[in-house]
Structures are given as structure tokens and as C-alpha cells.
N, C-alpha and C positions, 0 to 999 in steps of 0.2 A: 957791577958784575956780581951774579950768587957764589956767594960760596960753596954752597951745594947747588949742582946744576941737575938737569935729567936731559938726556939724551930728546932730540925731536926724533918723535914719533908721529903717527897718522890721528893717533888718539891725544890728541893735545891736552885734553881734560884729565887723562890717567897720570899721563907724566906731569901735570902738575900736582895731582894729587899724592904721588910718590914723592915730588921732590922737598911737599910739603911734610909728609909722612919724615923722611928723612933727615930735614932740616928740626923739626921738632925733639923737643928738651922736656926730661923729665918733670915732674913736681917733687917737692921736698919731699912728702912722702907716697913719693909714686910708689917705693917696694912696697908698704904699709897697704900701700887700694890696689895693688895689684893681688896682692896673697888674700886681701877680703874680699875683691871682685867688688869694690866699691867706686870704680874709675871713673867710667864713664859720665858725660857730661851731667846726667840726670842726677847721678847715683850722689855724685860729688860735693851736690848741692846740700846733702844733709849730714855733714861734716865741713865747715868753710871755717867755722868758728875757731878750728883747731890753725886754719893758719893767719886769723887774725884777732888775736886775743883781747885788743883794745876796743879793735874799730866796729866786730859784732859782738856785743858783750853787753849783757844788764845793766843798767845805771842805777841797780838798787843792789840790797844784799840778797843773792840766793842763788842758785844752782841751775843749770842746762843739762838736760840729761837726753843725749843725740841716740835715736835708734833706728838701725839701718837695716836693709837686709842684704844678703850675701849668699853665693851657691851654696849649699848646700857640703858638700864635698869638701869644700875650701874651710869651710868654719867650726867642721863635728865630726868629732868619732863616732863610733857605733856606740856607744855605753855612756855617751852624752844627753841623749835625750830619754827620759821617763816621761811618760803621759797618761795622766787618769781620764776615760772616758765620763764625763759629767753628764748623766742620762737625765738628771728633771729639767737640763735647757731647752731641749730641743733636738730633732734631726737634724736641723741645720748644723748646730755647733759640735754635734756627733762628724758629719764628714768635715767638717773644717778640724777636729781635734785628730779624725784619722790621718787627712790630708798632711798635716805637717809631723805626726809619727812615721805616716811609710813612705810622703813626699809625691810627689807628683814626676809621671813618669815620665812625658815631654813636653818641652814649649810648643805655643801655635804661634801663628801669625799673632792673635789678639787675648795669646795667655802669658803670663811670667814661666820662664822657667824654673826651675827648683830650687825655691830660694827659701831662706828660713831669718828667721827676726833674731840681731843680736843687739849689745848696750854698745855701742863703740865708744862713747865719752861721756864725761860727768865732770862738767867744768865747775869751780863755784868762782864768783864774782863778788867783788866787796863793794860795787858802787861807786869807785872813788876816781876823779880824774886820769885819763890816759890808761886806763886800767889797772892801776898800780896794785899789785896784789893778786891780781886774779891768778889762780893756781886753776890746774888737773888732777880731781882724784885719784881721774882712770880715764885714760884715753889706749887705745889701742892702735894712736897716730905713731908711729915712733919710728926712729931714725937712726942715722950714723948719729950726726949732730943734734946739737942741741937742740931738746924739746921748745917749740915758738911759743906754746901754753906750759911755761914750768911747770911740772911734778909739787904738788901741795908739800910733801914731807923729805921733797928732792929726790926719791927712787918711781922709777916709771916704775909705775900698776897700767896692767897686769905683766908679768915678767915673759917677756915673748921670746925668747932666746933666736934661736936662728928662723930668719923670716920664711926660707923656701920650705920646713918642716913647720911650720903654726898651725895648729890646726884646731885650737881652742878657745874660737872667740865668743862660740856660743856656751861651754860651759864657763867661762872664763866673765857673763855677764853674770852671776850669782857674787862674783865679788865685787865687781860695782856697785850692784843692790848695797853691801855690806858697807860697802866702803861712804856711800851716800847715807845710810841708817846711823852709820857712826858721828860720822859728821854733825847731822839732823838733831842725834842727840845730844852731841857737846852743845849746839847752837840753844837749843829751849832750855837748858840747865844756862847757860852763860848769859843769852840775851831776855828772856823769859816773852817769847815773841805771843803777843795778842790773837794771832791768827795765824795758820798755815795756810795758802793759796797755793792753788797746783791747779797748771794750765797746759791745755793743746789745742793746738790748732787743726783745723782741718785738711782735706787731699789739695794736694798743689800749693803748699806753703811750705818755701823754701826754708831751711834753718836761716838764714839771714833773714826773712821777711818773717818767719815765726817770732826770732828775737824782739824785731821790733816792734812787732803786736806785743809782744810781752810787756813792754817798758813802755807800750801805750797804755795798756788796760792798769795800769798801777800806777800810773801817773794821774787816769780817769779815776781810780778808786781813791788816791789820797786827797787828788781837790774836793772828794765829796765826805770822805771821812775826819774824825777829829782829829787833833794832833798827837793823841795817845796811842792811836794807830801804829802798831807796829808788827809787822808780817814776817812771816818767813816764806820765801816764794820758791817755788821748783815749776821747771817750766818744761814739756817733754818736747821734741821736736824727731819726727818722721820724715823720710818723703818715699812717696808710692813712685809705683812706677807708671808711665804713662803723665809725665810730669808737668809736659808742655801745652800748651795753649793756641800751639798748630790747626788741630782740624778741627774744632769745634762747628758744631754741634756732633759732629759724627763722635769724635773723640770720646764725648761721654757716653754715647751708647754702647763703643765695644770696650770701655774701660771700666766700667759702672762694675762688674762682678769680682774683678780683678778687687778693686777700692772698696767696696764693701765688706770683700773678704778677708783685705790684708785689715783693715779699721778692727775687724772684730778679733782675728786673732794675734791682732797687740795686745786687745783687752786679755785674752787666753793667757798671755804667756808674760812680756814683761812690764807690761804695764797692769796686768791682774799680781805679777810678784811685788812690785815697788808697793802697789796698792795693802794685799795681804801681811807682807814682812816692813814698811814701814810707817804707812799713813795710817792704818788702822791701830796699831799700837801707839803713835805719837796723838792718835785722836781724842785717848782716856788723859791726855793734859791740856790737851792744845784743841780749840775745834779746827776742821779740814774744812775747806770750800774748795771743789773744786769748779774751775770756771771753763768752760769746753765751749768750740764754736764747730760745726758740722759733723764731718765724718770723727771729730777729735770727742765728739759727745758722745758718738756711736761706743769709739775706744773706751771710753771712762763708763759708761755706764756697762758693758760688759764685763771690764774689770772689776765693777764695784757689786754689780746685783748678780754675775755668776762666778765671779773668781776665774783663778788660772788654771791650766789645765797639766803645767808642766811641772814635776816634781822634782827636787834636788836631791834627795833618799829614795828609796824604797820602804815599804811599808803605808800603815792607815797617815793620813793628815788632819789634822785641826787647823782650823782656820782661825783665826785670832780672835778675841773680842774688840767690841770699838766701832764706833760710827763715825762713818759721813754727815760733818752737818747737813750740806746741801750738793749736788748733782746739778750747778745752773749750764745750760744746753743754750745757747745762740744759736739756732738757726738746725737743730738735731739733723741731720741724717739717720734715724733710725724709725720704724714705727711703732707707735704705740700699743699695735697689739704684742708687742712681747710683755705686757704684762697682764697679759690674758694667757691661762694656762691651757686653753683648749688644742687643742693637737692640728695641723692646720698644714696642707701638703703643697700650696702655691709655690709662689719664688721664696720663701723663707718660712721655716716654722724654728721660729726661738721664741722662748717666756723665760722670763725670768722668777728663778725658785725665792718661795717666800713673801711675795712684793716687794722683793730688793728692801727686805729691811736690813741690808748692810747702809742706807742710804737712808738719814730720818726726814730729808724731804729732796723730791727732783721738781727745778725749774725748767723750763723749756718756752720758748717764743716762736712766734709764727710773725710772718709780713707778707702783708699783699702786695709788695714792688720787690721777693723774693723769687728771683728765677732761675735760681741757682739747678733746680731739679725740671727744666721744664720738658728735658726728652727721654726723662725718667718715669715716664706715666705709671709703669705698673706700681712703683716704690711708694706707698704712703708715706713721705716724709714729715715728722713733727713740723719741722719749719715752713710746710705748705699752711698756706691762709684756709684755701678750701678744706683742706684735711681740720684743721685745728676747727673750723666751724661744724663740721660734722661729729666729730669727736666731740667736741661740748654740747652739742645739742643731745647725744645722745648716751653720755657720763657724767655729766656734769653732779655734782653732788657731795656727800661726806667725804670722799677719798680723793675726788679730782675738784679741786676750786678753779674754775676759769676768771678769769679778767681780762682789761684792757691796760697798756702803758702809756699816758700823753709822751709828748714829744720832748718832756722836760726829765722822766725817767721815772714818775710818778705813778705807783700802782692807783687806779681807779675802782669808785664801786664798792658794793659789798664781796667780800670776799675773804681765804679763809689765807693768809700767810702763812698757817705751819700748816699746809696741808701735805698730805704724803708726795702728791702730784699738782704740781700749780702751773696752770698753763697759763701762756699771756700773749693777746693779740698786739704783739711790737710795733703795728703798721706807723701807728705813729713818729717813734722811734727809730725804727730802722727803714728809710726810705729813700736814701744816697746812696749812689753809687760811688766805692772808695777809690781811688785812681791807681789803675797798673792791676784791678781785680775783673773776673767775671761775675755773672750772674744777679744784673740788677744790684738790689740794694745786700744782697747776701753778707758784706763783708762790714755794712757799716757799725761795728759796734765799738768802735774806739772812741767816739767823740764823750767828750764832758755827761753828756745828760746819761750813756750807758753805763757808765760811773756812778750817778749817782743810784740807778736801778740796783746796781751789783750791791752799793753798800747799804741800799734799804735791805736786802734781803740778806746780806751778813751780820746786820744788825738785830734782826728780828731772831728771837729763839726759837728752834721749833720746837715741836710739843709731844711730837712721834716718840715715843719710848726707847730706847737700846733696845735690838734685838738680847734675845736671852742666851747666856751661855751655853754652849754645846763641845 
């Protein structure tokens, strides 16, 4: 017999779903995703890590750093958000930098409603059996009881006082940037790490399947590196909305501007600040790689060749000195005319100011068994085969080096390693399809031989100058 019953009714489908409704039990921190408007099934998916500290967790040393989004209303004050319009991007990124100062004023059937980008967590991990250690810089999971991802210095960050009045999760990410920068810098004074790696994934990678791409691609990179090899990794994880894997192909047609939009104004906001206030100053010790697969290339390379758009002061900004070594792109979602500065009124006009010399060299890969974008016609995406052969037939030269990759992970050919732009035909390489993914071979770049690709090219020096101080 239920414990909780529902009355028969005509609608037999209702009062089950009431009596289900009823019978259902909070999550530990339901109050926590109820005040961020993080609940729902989709949403939840990109904070999981916070309620299993062991079981989704890096098996190396370095950082998770979870970004979500959430209403609007629920997450900011009025005096929370500052925005500089960045006019040499683009109109595109003019209404996407308006779009999230004045918000958007309804949901549709096939828009988000008004939702804006905050940090919710910043876990660091040590690597080490059963989790042992792994602390919370900043999580903004928090509870009556005890945090499941300890508090690093045993005080929960950020200090949320009473959950029904929070309303600062979005100023309240400039302390997690902080609290990660602090961290980052005890770690290269203490461990003296060879390398910074910083990774995202692309749209529909849950934080658990993000993780575990994480701790494949660094598992790929040390079977192909030396044993002096030593990283410091930070790993971003997102999830859009429109999550599921329900209607396809339809799905990606009406979800396509949603994803495009939200990818770019990550780059704008906090993954152009993580970028600006800490990778680019840790970059004048340490070189940066960052390693991006889809829409997660889109994000990085807007964060790195236009910056963010959101300020923490008022007044003029400087932007830091300091380069990206490399910008490597698996399978981009983005086109390569953004680094064409001509003015351009289609589905998108962004270029990137400068040639992205915040970046001293960007890699990117195309596959012909990628069909990750195939009812996305209008989108030239990097990772289209057809695109990439047009594109080098008709740039190819001093600033764009094209090549091929064999199936061993092996650049081929004459070609120019430090070039500012290196494109590389992956067919070889990337031509499996990874189990539990869509779009053809889109997802495969976890195996051994993309390992050893990534560490030819963190190997090689580039030759691109540091932009000059400003």
C-alpha cells in the first residue's frame, strides 16, 4: 500500500502525477538550486560534482571550475552588473553585450528566459585515491549540514547568509575568480608546474561527462609526454540549455542561436575574466594551452581574442599583459571569418581586434566523418571538412599554415608549426564515433594518438611575439 495515495479520478495520469509530485523528497541542496533557479533536471546536470566529491573528480592535480546560469532576478542586484560595450568586435557581440546588461524581456517557446552566467563552484582536486583531499574553494552548494565537498580552509565561500534573501551569486563570482588566482599562485611558486592546461568542452557535456573527458585528455597527453611533465590543469564545465538528445535533428535547429549565444557570452563575461585576471598573468611564468573541443573553442577563443565585457569597478580597464601559448580547437564551432575585420550583416558579424595576438598561435581541426553541424548549413563551422578545404585553398600562406594529421597524431608535410593560425585536416584522426555521443566522429578525440597531437604542439615553441604593452 502507498504511503502517499491520490484519490481515483477520471484523469488517472494526473493523480499519478500528483501523487508522485507528493511523495517526492528534497535534494541536499534543494534550498541552494532552488534560490539559483538551478533545479531542474537539465540545469542540475552542471553542478553534480558538488554532491559526489570522489566519484566525479580528477585523477590528477587541478581545479573544476562549474558555470551555470540562473534567472536573472534570483542572482543580481541592480549595481551588480557593469558593461563596457567592446565596439572593434563586432555588432554581433554589441547585442549580445546589450542583451545581458538590459536582459531579455520574454522567454519563447525556443528562447531561454532571462537568464545570466554565474561561477557556482571551484573545486580543486589532488589526484589521490577515493578523493582524499579534494576540497571547495567556492561553491555556492551550501546547506544546513555539512558541506559533501569540504570547504578548502573549512569556512564556506562565498558567505550566503540567509538563503530566501541571496541574491549575489552573480557578483559574488569575482570572488571565486580570486579565490582560484590565489590558489593558482601558491600552486606555480610551490609545485613549479611545466605547463598550465585549461580545458572545455563543448554544448551537451554534462559536468560528469566533462570531467571525464578531462582525465581522458591528460591521461592522452602524459602517455605521449616525458616524465618531466608536469601540468597544472583547470578544467571549465557549462551546460546550456536545451540539453537533451530528444528531438534531434530538429533540436539543433531551434537550439543552434540559443548555443551559440550562450558559448560566446561565457567568453564576454567569466571565462574572458578567469582568462584576463588569471591566465594571462600566470602566462609571464608558466606557458597556457588551452585545449577546447566545439562550442567550448567558440568560448575560449572569444575570451582570449576579445576579452570580457563585464567590469568589477567603474572607470577606464587594462587588460593584463601575457600570452596564450596556443588556442588548440577540436572540432571549433566558430567561423573563421571572425578574423576578418570586414563589417559583414549575415547571421553573425564578429572579428576579432588585433588578430587575437592575446593568442601566439590558434590550432583548429576539421573531419570529413564530422557531422556534428549537419543542419546547421548556414554556420561555417571550423570543424567542417568542406569549410576547412575552402578556407585553405583560399588563405592558405604566411599567417594560415594548413596540413594533414595521419591517424597516429602525426602532423604531415611542409608546414609552418608556429604559425599564428594552423589549421589541420584530422580526418584521419578523428573518424569514430565515441559511445553515448552524437554527430559522427565529432567527439573522438580522447584516444592515445590525440595525445600525442596535443603534445606535438605543446611541445613546439611558437615564434609569434607577445603582443606589446598597452
Amino acid at each position: 500500500m502507498w504511503v502517499c495515495s491520490a484519490r481515483r479520478t477520471g484523469l488517472a495520469g494526473l493523480a499519478l502525477v500528483a501523487a508522485l509530485g507528493a511523495c517526492s523528497h528534497p535534494r541536499y541542496y534543494g534550498d541552494a538550486e532552488a534560490a539559483l533557479t538551478t533545479g531542474d533536471f537539465f540545469a542540475s546536470q552542471g553542478h553534480v560534482a558538488v554532491y559526489y566529491p570522489s566519484e566525479i573528480a580528477l585523477d590528477c592535480p587541478g581545479y573544476v571550475v562549474g558555470i551555470e546560469t540562473g534567472e536573472r532576478s534570483a542572482l543580481m542586484r541592480g549595481s551588480d552588473l557593469r558593461v563596457e560595450r567592446l565596439k572593434p568586435a563586432g555588432h554581433s557581440m554589441l547585442r549580445l553585450i546589450d542583451q545581458l546588461r538590459d536582459g531579455r524581456a520574454n522567454g519563447t517557446a525556443f528562447h531561454e528566459t532571462d537568464r545570466v552566467p554565474f561561477v557556482s563552484q571551484v573545486i580543486r582536486y589532488r589526484g589521490r585515491p577515493q578523493g582524499d583531499n579534494n576540497c571547495a574553494l567556492f561553491s555556492a552548494y551550501q546547506g544546513d549540514g555539512p558541506a559533501l565537498v569540504p570547504f578548502c580552509d573549512g569556512r564556506p565561500l562565498p558567505h550566503i547568509g540567509h538563503w530566501p534573501a541571496y541574491r549575489g551569486a552573480f557578483a559574488d563570482s569575482w570572488t571565486a575568480i580570486d579565490a582560484l588566482k590565489r590558489s593558482l599562485d601558491a600552486d606555480v611558486v610551490a609545485d613549479r608546474p611545466t605547463h598550465i592546461v585549461v580545458a572545455m568542452m563543448g554544448w551537451r557535456t554534462t559536468q560528469e561527462e566533462a570531467v571525464r573527458n578531462f582525465n581522458s585528455l591528460m591521461r592522452a597527453i602524459r602517455l605521449a609526454a616525458p616524465t618531466d611533465f608536469r601540468p597544472l590543469f583547470v578544467g571549465i564545465t557549462w551546460t546550456g540549455p536545451w540539453s537533451g538528445r530528444w528531438f534531434d535533428p530538429l533540436l539543433e535547429l531551434v537550439a543552434y542561436g540559443n548555443i551559440a549565444d550562450l558559448a560566446d557570452i561565457l567568453g564576454l563575461t567569466w571565462v574572458g575574466v578567469l582568462t584576463d585576471d588569471v591566465l594571462l598573468p600566470l602566462s609571464e611564468r608558466v606557458p597556457v594551452t588551452w585545449i577546447t573541443h566545439s562550442f567550448g573553442a567558440r568560448t575560449a577563443t572569444t575570451a582570449t581574442c576579445i576579452g570580457p565585457a563585464i567590469r568589477r569597478h567603474a572607470g577606464p580597464y587594462t587588460r593584463p599583459t601575457g600570452t596564450i601559448e596556443r588556442v588548440i580547437g577540436f572540432q571549433a564551432a566558430f567561423s573563421l571569418k571572425r578574423f576578418d575585420p570586414e563589417q559583414r550583416y549575415g547571421y553573425e558579424d564578429v572579428h576579432f581586434p588585433d588578430d587575437c595576438d592575446r593568442a601566439r598561435s590558434i590550432v583548429l581541426t576539421a573531419s570529413r566523418y564530422d557531422q556534428a553541424s549537419k543542419t546547421i548549413v548556414w554556420a561555417d563551422f571550423a570543424g567542417n571538412h568542406r569549410y576547412y578545404r575552402s578556407f585553405c585553398r583560399r588563405y592558405a600562406g604566411a599567417q594560415v599554415s594548413c596540413a594533414a594529421v595521419d591517424d597516429e597524431g602525426t602532423i604531415e608535410g611542409d608546414h609552418d608549426p608556429t604559425a599564428p593560425l594552423l589549421y589541420l585536416d584530422a580526418t584521419r584522426l578523428i573518424r569514430f564515433r565515441a559511445p553515448g555521443t552524437d554527430g559522427g566522429s565529432h567527439s573522438d578525440i580522447f584516444r592515445p594518438p590525440a595525445g600525442r597531437l596535443l603534445w606535438s604542439l605543446m611541445a613546439t615553441p611558437t615564434a609569434r611575439p607577445p603582443p606589446p604593452a598597452r
